[in-house]
Steps between C-alpha positions, in 0.01 A plus 500: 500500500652859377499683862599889545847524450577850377662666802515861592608718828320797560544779827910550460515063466277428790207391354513162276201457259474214227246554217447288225648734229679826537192755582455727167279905485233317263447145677271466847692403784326299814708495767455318862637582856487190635491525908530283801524147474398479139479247243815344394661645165455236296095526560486858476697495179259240371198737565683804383590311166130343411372863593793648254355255220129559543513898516817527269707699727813489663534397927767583731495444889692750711688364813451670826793621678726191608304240391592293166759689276441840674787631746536746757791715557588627844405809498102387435509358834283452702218431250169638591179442323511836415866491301407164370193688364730779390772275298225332322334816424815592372620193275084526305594890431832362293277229339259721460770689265557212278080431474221732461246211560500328856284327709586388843376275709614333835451185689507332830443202717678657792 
């Protein structure tokens, strides 16, 4: 099964997203934030791809702060909600440069 393997780092590095392609000004972009003890990658990617195929877009997930390919550099220490909140907010800005079409969404089991 293809899986999400284009790679980007958004907020100065910290933020690691994988998308299916590289995002493009004239393609929609859904993105997810997963959060909490979520489903494992290879599930979400599975969802993320059949939902790619039926609406013809392109899916990226965007890892929180310290969890999967996203690292934190001293100086963001202590994360708070807040500056989690803030980096994130951050990192869809930058995509948000590179797309003119995004949807977010977010999930949880936490």
């Amino acid at each position: 099964m293809k899986m999400l393997l284009h790679k980007k780092s958004y907020y100065h590095q910290q933020i690691a997203c994988r998308f299916l392609r590289a995002p493009s000004k004239d393609e929609m972009l859904i993105l997810t934030i997963p959060g909490g003890p979520c489903l494992s990658g290879h599930y979400l990617d599975s969802f993320l791809l059949k939902l790619a195929a039926h609406l013809n877009v392109n899916v990226g997930i965007i890892d929180l702060p310290n969890h999967g390919d996203s690292t934190l550099l001293p100086d963001s220490l202590p994360l708070s909600y807040q500056r989690c909140l803030e980096m994130i907010n951050i990192a869809i800005g930058e995509i948000s440069q590179e797309c003119d079409n995004i949807v977010l969404f977010g999930q949880s089991f936490g």
